[in-house]
C-alpha positions in Angstrom: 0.0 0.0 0.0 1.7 3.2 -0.9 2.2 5.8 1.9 0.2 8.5 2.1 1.3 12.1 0.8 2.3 14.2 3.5 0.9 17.0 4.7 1.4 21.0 3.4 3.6 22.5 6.5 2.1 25.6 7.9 4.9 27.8 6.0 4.0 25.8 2.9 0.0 26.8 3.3 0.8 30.2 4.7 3.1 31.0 1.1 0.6 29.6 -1.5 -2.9 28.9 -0.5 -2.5 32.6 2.2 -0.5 34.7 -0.3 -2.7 33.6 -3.0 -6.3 34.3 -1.1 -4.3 37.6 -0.6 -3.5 38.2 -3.7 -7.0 37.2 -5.1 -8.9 39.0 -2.7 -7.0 42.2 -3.6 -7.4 41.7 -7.4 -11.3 40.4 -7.3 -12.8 44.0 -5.5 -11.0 45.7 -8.1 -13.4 45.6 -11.1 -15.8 48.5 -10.1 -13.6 50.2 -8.3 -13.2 54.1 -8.7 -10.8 56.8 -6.7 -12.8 59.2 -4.2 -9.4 60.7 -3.5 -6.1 61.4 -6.0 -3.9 58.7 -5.0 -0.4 60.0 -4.0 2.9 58.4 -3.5 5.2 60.7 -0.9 8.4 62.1 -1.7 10.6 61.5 1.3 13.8 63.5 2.0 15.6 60.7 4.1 19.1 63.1 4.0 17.7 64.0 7.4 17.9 60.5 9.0 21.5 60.4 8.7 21.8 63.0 11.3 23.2 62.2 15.0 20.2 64.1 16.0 17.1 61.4 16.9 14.4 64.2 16.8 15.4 64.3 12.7 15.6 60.3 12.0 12.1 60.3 14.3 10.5 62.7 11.3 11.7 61.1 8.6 10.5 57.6 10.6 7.2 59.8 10.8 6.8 60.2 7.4 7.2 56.7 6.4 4.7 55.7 8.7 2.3 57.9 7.0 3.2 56.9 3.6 2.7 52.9 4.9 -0.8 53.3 6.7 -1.6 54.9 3.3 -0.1 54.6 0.0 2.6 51.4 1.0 4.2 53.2 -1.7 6.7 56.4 -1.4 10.0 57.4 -2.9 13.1 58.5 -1.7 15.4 60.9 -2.4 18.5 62.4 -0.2 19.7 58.1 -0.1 23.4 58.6 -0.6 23.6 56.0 -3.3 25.9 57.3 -6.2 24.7 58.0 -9.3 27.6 56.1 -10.9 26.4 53.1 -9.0 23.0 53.8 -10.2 23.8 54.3 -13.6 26.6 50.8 -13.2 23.8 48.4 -12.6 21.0 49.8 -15.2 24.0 49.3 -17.6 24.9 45.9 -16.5 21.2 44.7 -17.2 21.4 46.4 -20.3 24.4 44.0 -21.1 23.4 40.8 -19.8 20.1 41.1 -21.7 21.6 42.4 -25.3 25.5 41.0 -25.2 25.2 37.4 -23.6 24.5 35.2 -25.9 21.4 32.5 -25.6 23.3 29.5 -25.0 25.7 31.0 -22.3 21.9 32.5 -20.5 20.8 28.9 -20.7 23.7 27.5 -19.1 22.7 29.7 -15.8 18.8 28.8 -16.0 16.7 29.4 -13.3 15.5 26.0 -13.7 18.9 24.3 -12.7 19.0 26.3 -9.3 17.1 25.5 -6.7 17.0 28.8 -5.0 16.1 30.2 -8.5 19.2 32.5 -9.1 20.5 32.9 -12.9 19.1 33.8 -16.0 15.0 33.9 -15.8 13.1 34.0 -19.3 10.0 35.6 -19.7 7.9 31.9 -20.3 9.8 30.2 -16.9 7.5 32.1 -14.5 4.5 33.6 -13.5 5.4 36.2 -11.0 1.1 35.6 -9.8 1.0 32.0 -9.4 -2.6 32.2 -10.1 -2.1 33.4 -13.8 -0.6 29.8 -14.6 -4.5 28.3 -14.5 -6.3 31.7 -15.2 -8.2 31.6 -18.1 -6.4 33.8 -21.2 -4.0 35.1 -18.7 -1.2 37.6 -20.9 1.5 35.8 -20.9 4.6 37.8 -18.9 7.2 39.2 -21.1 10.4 40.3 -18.9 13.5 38.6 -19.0 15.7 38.5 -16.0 18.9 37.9 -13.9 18.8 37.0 -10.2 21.2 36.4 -7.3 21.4 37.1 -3.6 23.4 37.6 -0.4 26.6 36.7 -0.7 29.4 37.8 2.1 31.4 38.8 -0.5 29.2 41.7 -1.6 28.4 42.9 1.9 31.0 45.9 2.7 30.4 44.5 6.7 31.9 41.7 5.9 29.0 39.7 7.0 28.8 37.5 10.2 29.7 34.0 8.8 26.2 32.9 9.3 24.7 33.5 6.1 22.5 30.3 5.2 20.7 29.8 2.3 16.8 29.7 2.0 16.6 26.1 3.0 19.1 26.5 5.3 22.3 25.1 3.7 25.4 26.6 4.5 26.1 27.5 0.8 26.6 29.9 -1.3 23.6 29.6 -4.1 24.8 32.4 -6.4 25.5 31.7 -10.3 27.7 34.2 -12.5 28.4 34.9 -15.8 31.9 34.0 -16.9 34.1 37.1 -16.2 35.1 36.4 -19.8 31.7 36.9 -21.0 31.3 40.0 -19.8 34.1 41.5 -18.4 33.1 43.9 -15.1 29.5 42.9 -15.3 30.0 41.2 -11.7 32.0 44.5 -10.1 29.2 46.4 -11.2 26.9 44.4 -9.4 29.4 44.3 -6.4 29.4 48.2 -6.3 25.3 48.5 -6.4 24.5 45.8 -4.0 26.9 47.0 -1.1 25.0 50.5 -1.4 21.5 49.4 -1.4 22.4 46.8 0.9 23.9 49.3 3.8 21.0 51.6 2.6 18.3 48.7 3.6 19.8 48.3 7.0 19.5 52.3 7.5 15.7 52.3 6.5 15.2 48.8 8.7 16.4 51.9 11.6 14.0 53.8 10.1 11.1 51.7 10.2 11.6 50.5 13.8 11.4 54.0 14.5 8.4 54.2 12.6 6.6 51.6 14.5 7.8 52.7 18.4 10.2 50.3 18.3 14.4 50.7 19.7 16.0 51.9 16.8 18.0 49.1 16.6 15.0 46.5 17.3 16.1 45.0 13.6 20.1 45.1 13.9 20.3 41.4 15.1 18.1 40.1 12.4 19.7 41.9 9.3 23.5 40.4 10.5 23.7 37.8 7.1 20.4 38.9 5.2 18.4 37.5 2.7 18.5 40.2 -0.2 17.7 38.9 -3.5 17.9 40.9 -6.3 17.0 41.4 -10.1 18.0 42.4 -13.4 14.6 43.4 -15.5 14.2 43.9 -18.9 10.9 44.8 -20.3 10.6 44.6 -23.7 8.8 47.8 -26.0 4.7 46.8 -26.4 4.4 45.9 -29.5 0.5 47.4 -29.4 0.8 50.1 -26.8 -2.1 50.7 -24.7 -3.2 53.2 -22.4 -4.0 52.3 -18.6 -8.1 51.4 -19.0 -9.4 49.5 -15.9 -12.0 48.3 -17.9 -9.9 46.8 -20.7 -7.5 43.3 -20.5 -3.8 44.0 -21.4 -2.9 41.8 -23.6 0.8 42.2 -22.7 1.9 42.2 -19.7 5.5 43.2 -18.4 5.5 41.4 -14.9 1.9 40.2 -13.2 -0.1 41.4 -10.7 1.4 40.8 -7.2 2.9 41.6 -3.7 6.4 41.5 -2.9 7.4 38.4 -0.1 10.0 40.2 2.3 9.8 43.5 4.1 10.5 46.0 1.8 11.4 46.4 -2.0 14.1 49.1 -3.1 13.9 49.9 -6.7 15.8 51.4 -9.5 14.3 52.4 -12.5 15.5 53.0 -16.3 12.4 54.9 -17.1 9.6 56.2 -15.2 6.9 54.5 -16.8 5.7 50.9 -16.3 4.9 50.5 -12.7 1.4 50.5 -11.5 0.2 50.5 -8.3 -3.4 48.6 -6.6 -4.5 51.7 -4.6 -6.4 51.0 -1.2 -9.3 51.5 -3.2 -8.5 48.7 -5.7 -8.1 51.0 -8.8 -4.9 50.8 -10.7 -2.9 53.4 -10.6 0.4 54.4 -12.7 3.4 55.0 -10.5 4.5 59.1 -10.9 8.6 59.8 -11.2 11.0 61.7 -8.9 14.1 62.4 -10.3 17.5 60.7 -8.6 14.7 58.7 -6.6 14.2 55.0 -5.2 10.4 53.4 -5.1 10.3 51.9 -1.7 6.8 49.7 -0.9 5.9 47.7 2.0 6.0 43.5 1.3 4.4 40.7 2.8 6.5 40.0 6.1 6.2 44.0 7.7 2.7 43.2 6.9 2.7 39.9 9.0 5.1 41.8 11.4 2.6 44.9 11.5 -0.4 42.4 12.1 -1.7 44.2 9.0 -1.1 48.2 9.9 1.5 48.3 7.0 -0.2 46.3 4.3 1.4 44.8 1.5 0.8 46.7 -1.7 0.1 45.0 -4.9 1.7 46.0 -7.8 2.5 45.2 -11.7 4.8 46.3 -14.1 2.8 47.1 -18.2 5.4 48.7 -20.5 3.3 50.7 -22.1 5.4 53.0 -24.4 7.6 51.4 -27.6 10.8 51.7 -25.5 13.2 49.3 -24.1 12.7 49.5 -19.8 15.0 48.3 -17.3 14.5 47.9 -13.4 16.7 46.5 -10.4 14.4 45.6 -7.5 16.7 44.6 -4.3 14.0 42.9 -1.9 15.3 43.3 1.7 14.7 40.6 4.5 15.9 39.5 7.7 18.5 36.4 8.3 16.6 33.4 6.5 17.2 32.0 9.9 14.9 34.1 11.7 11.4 34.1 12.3 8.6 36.2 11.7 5.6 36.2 14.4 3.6 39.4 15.1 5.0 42.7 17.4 3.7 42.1 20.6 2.6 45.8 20.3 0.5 45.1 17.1 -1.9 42.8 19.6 -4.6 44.1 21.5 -7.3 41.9 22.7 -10.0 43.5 19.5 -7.2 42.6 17.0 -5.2 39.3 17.7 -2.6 38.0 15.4 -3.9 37.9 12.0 -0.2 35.4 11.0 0.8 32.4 12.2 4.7 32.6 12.5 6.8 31.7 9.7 10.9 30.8 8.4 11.6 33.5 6.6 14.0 31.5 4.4 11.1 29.1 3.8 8.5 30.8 3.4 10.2 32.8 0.7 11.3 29.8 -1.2 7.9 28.6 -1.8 6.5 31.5 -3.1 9.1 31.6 -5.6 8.8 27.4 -6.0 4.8 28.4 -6.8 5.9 30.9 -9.5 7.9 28.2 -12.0 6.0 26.5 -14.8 6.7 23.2 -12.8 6.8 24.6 -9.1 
């Protein structure tokens, strides 16, 4: 008699069935949905939170509170990240995407990594898991490059603890041959260590934001998990306005919500992002010049007990040019777990999240994205 299938763990449930209920919920109240206010996105200043003084890191902390019980959307400015490094890494995507050839992108497929780092083509994945049984569902047309935390791209040095996200004590990083393209992986070096040092800063930020000791998140961001991404969106070959009554039928990258704590992103362009508003209407993302998009993901959401929600977004390039984006999604040791703040319980709002591995939980949201996850 063959044994019988074991059960889904609670982290599996909570990152596929939860995240997808989520996910559907969001998108399903969406269809009538109209704007009774302008939906903004804040411009945040952070230049101030580098001061010694706490009384300007606590009003910078203020504002992101605001932007996250509203928007879950906002942009910074005054970052510190150099524009060389900026402009590096946009140029670096631009490479791998137009100077690697195919069979040197298929050798570091997705699909031979188990933590999904490499080379991603548009027809691997589904970035909404959902998509891959919808009914006439656009097929997604970006093409990618992923990697994560690796000590050596961590100007700290790291702690010697870094584990991967199922807890191996490896390093689950694939590179292009230096050959291939000479100074691609410097490039990256350069951009991660400053978006990685700025993710820790805004972690400060955010504990401040939420009452918490400043430096409530230091322990847990000793040997992140901080994966990262190369995007290339090809031009629409129809372009389309934003209708919310019309189907796209292309679609950059699907509807969805980010897994860790907080996305960081670059941007070639300005247009392509769209944001689900509170209301449920979609809503194209404005630009700020020398700028970062920052928006709350799924575990400050589970950490918040829902007072920082989780935004949904999309990407639609909507214009005949090439676009190019770098989003660097910031988490805690994949060693840690995520349970609720004590001071986001009260007896007429219990814990809406059961606790979870980080490392595990993000693994199987990005297991239920592949075509065979």
């Amino acid at each position: 008699m063959a044994a019988a299938a074991a059960a889904p763990s609670a982290t599996h449930s909570e990152a596929r069935q939860a995240a997808q209920a989520y996910l559907n919920e969001r998108l399903a109240n969406g269809h009538d949905a109209k704007l009774a206010r302008p939906f903004t996105v804040p411009d945040i200043n952070i230049a101030p939170s580098f001061s010694s003084n706490i009384s300007d890191r606590k009003a910078v902390a203020a504002q992101i509170r605001d932007a996250c019980t509203n928007s879950g959307f906002f942009h910074i400015t005054g970052h510190g990240v150099p524009k060389e490094a900026r402009q590096a890494i946009i140029n670096a995507a631009k490479r791998f995407t137009k100077e690697l050839p195919r069979p040197k992108k298929e050798s570091l497929h997705v699909k031979n990594s188990k933590y999904f780092r490499g080379w991603e083509p548009a027809d691997y994945t589904y970035v909404n898991p959902g998509d891959w049984s919808a009914e006439n569902a656009a097929p997604e047309t970006k093409e990618g490059f992923n990697w994560g935390y690796e000590a050596g791209l961590d100007p700290t040095g790291g702690d010697g603890q870094y584990r991967e996200l199922d807890g191996e004590d490896v390093n689950g990083n694939v590179w292009p041959a230096e050959a291939d393209l000479p100074g691609f992986y410097d490039a990256v070096k350069q951009y991660y260590a400053e978006v990685l040092q700025l993710a820790r800063h805004l972690f400060r930020l955010f504990a401040l934001s939420l009452d918490l000791p400043e430096n409530y998140f230091d322990a847990m961001t000793t040997h992140p998990g901080g994966i990262a991404r190369l995007l290339y969106y090809p031009p629409a070959k129809d372009p389309q306005p934003l209708d919310p009554n019309q189907k796209d039928k292309e679609i950059g990258l699907g509807a969805h919500s980010d897994y860790e704590c907080f996305t960081i992103l670059l941007c070639s362009t300005a247009s392509g992002l769209e944001i689900l508003s509170p209301e449920n209407v979609w809503v194209p993302a404005p630009a700020v010049e020398e700028s970062f998009v920052i928006n709350v993901a799924d575990f400050l959401m589970r950490w918040t007990n829902g007072v920082y929600r989780s935004t949904v977004h999309r990407v639609v390039n909507r214009t005949t040019n090439e676009r190019y984006s770098i989003p660097f999604f910031f988490s805690i040791n994949y060693d840690q777990t995520v349970e609720t703040l004590p001071s986001c319980i009260t007896a007429d709002n219990p814990s809406k999240y059961p606790p979870v591995k980080a490392g595990e939980y993000i693994l199987e949201r990005l297991k239920a994205t592949a075509k065979d996850g």
